[in-house]
N, C-alpha and C positions, 0 to 999 in steps of 0.2 A: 911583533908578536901579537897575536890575538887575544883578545879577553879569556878566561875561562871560565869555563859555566859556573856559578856559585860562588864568585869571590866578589864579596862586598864592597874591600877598601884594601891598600895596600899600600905600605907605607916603609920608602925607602930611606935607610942612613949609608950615603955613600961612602963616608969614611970609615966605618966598620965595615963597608962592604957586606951591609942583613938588608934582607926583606923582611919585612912580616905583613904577613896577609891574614884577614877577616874573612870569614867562609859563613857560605847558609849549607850547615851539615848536611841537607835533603840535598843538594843540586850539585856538591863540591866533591869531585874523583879524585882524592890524595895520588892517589899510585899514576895518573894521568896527568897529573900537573909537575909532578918531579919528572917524567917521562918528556914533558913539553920540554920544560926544564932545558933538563938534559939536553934535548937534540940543538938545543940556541946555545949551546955550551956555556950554561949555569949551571953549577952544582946546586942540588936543592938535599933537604933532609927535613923529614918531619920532628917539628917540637912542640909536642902540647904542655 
């Protein structure tokens, strides 16, 4: 999978099976990244 625009760091716990990711609010497309997500069959959901 490719980087996506505006994601600073990302940080995976494989046994809970989460990511969390850092974003630069300016450069970072929510609704594009659950979309990437998605087509690599990850479920994503936004949580602020």
């Amino acid at each position: 999978m490719t980087p996506l625009p505006g994601v600073a760091e990302v940080d995976v716990d494989f046994a809970k099976k989460l990511a969390t990711c850092k974003v630069d609010k300016e450069k970072f497309d929510v609704d594009n990244a659950i979309a990437t997500l998605k087509k690599e069959d990850y479920p994503a959901t936004q949580v602020q």
